[in-house]
C-alpha positions in Angstrom: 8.4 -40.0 -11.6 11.2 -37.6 -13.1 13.2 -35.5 -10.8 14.7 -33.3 -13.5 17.5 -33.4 -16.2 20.7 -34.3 -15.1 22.7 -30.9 -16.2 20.6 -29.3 -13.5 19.6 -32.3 -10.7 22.9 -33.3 -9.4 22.9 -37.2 -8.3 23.2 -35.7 -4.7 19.7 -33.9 -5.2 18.5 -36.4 -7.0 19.0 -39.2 -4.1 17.7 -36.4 -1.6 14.5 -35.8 -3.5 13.8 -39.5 -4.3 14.5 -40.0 -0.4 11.4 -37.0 0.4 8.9 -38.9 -2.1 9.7 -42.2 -0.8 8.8 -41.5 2.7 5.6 -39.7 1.1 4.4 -43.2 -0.7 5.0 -45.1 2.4 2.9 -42.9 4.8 0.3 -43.5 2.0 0.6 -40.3 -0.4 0.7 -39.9 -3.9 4.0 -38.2 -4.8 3.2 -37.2 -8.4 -0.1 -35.9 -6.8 1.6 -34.1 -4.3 3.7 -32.7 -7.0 0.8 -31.4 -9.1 -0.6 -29.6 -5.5 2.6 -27.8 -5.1 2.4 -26.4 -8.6 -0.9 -25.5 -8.7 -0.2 -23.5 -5.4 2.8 -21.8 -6.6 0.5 -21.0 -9.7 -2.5 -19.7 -7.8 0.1 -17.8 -5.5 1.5 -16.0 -8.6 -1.8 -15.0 -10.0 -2.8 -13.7 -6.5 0.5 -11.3 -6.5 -0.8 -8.0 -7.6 1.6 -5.0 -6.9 1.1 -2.1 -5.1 0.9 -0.4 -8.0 -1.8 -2.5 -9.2 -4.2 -1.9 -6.7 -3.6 2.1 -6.5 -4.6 2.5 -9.8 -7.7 0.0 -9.9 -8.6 1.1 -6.8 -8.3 5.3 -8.1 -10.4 3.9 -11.0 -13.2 2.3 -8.9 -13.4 5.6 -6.6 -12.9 8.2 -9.3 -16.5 8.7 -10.0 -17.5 9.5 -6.6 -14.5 12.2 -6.2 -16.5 16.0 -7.4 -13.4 17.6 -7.0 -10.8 17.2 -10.1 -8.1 18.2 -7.8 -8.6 15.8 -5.4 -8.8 13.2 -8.3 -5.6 13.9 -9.6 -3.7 14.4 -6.2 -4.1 10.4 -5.6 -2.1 8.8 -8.7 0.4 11.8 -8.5 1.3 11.4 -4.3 1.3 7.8 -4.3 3.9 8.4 -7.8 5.7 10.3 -6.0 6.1 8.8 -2.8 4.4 5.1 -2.3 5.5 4.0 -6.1 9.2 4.5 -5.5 9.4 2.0 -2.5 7.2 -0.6 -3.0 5.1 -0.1 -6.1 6.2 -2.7 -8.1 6.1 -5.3 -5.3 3.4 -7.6 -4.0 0.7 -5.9 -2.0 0.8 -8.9 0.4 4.6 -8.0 0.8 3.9 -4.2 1.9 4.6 -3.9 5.9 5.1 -0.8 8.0 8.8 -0.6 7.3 8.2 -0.1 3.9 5.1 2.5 4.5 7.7 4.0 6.9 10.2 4.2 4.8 8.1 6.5 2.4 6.4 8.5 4.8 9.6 9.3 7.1 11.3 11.7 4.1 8.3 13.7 4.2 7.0 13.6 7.9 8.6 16.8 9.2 8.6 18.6 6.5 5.0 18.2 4.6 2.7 17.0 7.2 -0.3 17.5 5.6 0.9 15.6 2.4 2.6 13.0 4.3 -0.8 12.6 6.2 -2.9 12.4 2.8 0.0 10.3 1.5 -0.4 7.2 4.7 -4.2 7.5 4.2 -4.3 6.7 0.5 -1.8 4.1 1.1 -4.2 2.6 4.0 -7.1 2.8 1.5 -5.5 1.3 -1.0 -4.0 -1.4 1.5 -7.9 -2.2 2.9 -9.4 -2.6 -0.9 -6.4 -5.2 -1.7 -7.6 -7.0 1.8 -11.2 -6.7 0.6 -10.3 -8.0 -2.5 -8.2 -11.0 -0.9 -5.1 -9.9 -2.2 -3.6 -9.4 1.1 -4.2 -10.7 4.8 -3.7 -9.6 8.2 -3.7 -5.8 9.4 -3.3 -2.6 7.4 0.7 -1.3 7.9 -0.6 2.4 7.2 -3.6 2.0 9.8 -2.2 5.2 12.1 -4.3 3.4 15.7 -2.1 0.9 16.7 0.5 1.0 14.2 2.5 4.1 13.0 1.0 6.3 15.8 3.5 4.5 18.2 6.4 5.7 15.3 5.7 8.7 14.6 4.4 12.2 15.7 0.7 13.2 15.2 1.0 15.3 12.3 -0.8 18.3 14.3 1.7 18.3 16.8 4.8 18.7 13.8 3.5 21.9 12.9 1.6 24.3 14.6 -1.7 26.0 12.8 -1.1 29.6 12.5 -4.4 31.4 12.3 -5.0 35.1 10.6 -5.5 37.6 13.1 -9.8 38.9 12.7 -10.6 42.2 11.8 -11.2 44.5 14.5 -15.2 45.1 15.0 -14.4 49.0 14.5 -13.3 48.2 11.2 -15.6 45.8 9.6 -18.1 48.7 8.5 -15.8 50.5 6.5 -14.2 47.2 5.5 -17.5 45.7 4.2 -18.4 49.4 2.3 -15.4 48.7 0.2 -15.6 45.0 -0.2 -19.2 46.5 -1.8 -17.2 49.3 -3.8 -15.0 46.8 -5.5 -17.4 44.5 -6.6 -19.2 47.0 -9.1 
């Protein structure tokens, strides 16, 4: 069994490694078999290693369909673009944890709620297809119970709803002729 070419194996490695296989044999394993098992695993790993990225956009094609509104269809590739992408789009979808969805949610939290809240949900949807699809394990980093709701501030509470002050009732009649008016 080789161990490597000399101008990379040092003799040092080489006595280390021949060392690890020995022991192997003698507990009764095959060292050239075990070999072959760790290279097959670091193979499968590697074709298992779909980025972020990846999933958004196979998971935005598998959804488009059922999205009526066009708006709403193109608001997914262009927030996660924007905000997801730049932190960990190019990186393994197993390697995504809550310091990275933090890290691209926390620039935006304060100041657009309502996108940042859209922006952690798409990012959790994306994150449970890649589980369903077996491309990641364990729980969802973007899930808000249990997870960033213990971070960060419930986006209703950031900024307040401002509603539009109602018509008075003495002024709906003449409000509602007019509406009528304009609409000839």
């Amino acid at each position: 069994m080789g161990l490597g070419p000399l101008r990379l194996v040092s003799l040092a490695e080489a006595h280390e490694q021949a060392q690890i296989w020995r022991k192997l044999r003698h507990k009764g394993g095959d060292p050239i078999e075990a070999r072959r098992a760790e290279k097959a695993e670091k193979r499968l790993a590697a074709a298992k290693a779909v980025s972020f990225r990846q999933c958004a956009e196979r998971y935005i094609a598998a959804h488009r369909a059922g999205w009526k509104n066009s708006k709403h269809a193109a608001q997914w590739p262009s927030t996660l673009a924007a905000y997801a992408y730049p932190i960990f789009g190019e990186l393994a979808v197993e390697a995504v944890d809550v310091a990275l969805v933090m890290q691209s949610l926390e620039p935006i939290w304060h100041t657009k709620p309502e996108t940042a809240s859209r922006v952690r949900q798409r990012i959790e949807a994306v994150l449970d297809w890649a589980a369903a699809q077996k491309f990641r394990q364990g729980e969802n980093p973007a899930r808000w119970r249990g997870h960033l709701e213990a971070l960060l501030p419930a986006p209703r509470k950031i900024r307040q709803i401002e509603h539009h002050a109602a018509l008075p009732y003495d002024k709906v009649g003449a409000f509602m002729q007019a509406l009528r008016r304009s609409r000839k």
